[in-house]
VOBA-1610 file (N, C-alpha, C; in pm, whole numbers, padded with zeros to 5 digits, always signed):
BEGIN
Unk-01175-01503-07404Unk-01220-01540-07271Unk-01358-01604-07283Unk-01343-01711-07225Unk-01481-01780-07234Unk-01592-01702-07165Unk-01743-01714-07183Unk-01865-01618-07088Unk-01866-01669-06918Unk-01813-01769-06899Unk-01827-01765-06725Unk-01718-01705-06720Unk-01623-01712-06749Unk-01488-01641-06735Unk-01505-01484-06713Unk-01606-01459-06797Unk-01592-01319-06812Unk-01690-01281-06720Unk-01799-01380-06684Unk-01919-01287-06601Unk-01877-01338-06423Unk-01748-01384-06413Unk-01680-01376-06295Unk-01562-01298-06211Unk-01541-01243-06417Unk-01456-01142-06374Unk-01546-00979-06361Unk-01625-00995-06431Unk-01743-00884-06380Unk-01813-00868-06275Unk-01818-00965-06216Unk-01887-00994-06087Unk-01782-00974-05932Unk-01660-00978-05988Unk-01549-00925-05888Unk-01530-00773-05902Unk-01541-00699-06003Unk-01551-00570-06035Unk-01647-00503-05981Unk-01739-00541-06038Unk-01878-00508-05960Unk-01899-00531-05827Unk-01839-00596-05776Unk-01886-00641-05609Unk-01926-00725-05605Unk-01985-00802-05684Unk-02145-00900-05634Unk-02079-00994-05610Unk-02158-01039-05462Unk-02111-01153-05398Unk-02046-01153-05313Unk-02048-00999-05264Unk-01932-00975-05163Unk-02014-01006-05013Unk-02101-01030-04985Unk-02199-01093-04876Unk-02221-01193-04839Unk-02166-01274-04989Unk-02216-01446-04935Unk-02122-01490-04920Unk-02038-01409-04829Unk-01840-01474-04796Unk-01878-01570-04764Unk-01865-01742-04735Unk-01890-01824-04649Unk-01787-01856-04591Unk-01799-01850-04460Unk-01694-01863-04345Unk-01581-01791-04304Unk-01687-01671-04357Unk-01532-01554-04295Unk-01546-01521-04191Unk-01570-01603-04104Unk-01553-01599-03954Unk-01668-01505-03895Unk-01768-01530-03891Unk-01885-01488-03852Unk-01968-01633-03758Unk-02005-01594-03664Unk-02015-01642-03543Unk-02131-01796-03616Unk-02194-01746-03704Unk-02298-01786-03761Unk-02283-01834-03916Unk-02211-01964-03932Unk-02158-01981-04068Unk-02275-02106-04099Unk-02261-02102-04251Unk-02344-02178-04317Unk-02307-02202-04454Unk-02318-02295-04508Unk-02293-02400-04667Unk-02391-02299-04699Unk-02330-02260-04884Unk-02456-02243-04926Unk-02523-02348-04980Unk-02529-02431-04964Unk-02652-02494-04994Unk-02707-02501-04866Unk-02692-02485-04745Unk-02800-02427-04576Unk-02885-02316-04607Unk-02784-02216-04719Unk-02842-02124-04703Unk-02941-02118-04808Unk-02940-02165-04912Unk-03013-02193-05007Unk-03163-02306-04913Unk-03158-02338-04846Unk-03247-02425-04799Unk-03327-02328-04699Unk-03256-02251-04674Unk-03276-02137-04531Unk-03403-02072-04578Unk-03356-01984-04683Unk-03381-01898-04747Unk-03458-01915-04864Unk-03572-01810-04931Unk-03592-01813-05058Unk-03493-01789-05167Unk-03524-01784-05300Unk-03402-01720-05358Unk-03413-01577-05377Unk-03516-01487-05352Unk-03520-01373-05362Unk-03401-01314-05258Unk-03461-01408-05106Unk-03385-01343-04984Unk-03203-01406-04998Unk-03203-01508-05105Unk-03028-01591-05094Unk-02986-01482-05191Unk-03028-01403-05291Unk-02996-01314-05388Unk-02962-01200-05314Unk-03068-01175-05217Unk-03007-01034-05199Unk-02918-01011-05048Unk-02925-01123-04953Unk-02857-01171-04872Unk-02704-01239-04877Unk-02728-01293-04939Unk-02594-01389-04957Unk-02529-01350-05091Unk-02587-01241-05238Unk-02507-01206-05317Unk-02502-01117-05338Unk-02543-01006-05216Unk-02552-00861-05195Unk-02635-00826-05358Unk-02751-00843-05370Unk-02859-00805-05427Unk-02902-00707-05395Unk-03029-00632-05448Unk-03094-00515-05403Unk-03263-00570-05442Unk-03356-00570-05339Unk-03475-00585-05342Unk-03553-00450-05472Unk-03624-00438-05524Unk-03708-00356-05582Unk-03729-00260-05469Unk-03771-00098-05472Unk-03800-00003-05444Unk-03916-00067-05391Unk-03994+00029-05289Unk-04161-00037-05246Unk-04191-00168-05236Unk-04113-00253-05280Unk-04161-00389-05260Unk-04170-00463-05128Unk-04121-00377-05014Unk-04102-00468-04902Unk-04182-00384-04801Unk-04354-00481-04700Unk-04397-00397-04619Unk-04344-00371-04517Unk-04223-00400-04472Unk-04166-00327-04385Unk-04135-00209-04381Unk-04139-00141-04539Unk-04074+00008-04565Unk-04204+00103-04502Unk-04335+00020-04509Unk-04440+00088-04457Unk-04484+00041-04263Unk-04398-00013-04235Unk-04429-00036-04107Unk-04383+00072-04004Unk-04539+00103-03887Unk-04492+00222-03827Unk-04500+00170-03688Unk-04569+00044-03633Unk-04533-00017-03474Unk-04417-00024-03432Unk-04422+00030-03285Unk-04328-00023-03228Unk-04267-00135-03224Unk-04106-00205-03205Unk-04061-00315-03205Unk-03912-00333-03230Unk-03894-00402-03276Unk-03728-00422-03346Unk-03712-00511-03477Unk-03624-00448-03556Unk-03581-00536-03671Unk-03476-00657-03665Unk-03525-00756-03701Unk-03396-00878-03683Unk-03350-00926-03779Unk-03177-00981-03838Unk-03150-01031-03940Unk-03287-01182-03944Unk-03289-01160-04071Unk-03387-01296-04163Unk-03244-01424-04136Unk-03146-01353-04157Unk-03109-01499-04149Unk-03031-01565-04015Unk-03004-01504-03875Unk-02985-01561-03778Unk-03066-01462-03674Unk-03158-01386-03675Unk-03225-01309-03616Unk-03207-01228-03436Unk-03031-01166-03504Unk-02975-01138-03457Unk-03071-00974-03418Unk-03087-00895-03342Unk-03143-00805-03341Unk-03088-00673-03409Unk-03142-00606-03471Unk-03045-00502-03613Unk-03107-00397-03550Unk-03227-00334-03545Unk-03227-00158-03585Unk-03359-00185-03429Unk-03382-00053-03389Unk-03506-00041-03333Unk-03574+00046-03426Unk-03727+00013-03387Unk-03808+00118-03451Unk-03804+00289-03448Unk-03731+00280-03336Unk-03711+00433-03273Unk-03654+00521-03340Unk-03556+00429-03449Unk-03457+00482-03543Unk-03496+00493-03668Unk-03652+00427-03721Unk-03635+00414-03810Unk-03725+00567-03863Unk-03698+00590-04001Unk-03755+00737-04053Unk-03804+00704-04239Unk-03855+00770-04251Unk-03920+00794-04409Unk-03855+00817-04502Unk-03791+00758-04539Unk-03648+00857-04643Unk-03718+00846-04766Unk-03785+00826-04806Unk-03862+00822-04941Unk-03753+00765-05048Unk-03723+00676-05022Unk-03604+00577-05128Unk-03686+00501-05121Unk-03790+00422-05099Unk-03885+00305-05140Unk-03815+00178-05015Unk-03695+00220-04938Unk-03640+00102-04877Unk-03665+00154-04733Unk-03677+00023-04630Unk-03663+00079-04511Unk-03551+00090-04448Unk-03552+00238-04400Unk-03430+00331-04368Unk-03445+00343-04180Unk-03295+00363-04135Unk-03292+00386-03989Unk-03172+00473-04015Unk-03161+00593-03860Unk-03065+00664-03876Unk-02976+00626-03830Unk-02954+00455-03748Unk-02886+00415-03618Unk-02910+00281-03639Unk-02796+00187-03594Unk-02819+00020-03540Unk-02824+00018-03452Unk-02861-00080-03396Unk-02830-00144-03248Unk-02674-00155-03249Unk-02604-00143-03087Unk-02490-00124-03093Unk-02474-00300-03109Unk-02321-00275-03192Unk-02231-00419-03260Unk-02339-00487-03329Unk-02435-00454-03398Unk-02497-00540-03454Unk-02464-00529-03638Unk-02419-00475-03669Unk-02391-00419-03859Unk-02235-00411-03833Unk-02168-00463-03934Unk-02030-00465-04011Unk-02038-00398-04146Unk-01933-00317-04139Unk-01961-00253-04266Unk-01816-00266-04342Unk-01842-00258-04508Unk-01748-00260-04571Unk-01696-00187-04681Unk-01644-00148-04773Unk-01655-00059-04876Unk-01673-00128-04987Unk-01816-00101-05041Unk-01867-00169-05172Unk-01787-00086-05346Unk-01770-00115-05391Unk-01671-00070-05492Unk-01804-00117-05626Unk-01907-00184-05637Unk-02023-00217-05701Unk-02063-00116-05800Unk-02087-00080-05912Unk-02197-00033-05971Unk-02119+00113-05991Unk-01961+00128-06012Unk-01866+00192-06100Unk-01882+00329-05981Unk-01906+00324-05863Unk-01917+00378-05718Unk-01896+00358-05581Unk-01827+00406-05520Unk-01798+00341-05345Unk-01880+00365-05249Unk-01971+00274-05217Unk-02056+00263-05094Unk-02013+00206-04998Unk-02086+00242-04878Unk-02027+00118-04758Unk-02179+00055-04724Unk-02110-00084-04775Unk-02260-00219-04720Unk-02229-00255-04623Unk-02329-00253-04561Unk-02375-00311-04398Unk-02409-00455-04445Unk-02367-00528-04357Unk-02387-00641-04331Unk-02446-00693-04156Unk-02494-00788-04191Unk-02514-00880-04046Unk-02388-00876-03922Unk-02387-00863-03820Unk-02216-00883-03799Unk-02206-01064-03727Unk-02335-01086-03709Unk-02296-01232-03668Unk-02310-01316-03752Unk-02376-01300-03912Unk-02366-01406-04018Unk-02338-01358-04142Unk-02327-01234-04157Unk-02256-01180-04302Unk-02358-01100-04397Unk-02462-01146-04340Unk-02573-01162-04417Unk-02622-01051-04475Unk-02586-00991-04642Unk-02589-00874-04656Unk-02733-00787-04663Unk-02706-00699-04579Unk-02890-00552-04540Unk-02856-00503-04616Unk-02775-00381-04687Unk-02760-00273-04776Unk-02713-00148-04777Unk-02675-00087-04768Unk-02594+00028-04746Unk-02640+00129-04640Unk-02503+00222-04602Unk-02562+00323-04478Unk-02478+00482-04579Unk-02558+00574-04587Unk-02561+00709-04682Unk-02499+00805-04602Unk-02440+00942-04591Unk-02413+01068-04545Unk-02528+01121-04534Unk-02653+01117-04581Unk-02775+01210-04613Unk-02896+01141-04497Unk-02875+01110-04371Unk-02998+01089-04309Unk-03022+01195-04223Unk-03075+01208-04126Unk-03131+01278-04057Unk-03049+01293-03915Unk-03058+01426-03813Unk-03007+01395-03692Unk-03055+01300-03603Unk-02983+01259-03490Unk-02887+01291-03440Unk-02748+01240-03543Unk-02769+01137-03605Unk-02616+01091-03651Unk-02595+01117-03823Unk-02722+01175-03918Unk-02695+01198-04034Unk-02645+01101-04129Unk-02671+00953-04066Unk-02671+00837-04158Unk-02804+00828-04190Unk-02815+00711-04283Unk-02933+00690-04353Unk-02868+00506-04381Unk-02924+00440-04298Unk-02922+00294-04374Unk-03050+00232-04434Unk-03003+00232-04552Unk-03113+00191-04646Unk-03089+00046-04675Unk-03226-00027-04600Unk-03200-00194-04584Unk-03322-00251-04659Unk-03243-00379-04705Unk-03332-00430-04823Unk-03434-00518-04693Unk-03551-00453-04703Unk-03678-00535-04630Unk-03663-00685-04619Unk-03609-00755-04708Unk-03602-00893-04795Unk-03531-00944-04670Unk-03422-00850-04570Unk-03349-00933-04544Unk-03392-00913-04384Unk-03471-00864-04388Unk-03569-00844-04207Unk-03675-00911-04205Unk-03660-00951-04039Unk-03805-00979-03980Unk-03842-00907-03885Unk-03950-00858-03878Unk-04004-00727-03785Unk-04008-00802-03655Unk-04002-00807-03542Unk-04066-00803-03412Unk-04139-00729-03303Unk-04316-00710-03305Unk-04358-00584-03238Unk-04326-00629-03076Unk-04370-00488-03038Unk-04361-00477-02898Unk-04225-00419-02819
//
């Protein structure tokens, strides 16, 4: 088997790439090359090829104002602040979305089954939601900062 051969068939095993569906019918479709233009490649990596940002790297994980979180890439409105909590995973975590705003799917990635949240109006992959958060609902979505823009007030 030739090496793209093989690092495509690893990459279906693994998951990766399961975010940058383009045009699976999301209200909000885009070429990747839009999205590549949209976007940095940090945010097209971990957005569009279900990537994972570094631990601590994003100041949103330290943001404590009031406001709301919006997808980076159609700035659809995602989480309120009201929800969000400290989970000490280095990522910023909420116990709750905004209602219809996250699609979720079962990630099969990294030889384990998670369910990744996605955008629900552009695909656009945030990062997983856990059993281990806090009440009222005992989720924990742990979202890659990379793929938010804060809005106070």
């Amino acid at each position: 088997m030739r090496r793209r051969g093989f690092l495509a068939v690893l990459a279906a095993v693994m998951g990766v790439g399961q975010a940058g569906r383009a045009g699976a019918g999301f209200e909000v479709s885009r070429s990747a090359e839009a999205w590549r233009a949209r976007l940095s490649d940090a945010e097209y990596r971990v957005m569009r090829e279900a990537g994972t940002e570094r631990a601590y790297s994003s100041p949103l994980n330290d943001e404590r104002r009031a406001g709301t979180y919006l997808c980076k890439g159609c700035d659809l409105p995602l989480y309120s602040s009201k929800t969000k909590f400290n989970s000490g995973t280095g990522w910023p975590s909420f116990y709750e979305a905004l209602p219809g705003a996250i699609g979720t799917q079962r990630d099969r990635s990294l030889f384990m089954t998670r369910t990744e949240c996605h955008c629900s109006r552009c695909g656009s992959h945030l990062g997983h939601v856990f059993d281990d958060g806090p009440p009222p609902t005992g989720k924990r979505h742990c979202i890659n900062g990379i793929a938010l823009r804060f809005r106070a007030g």
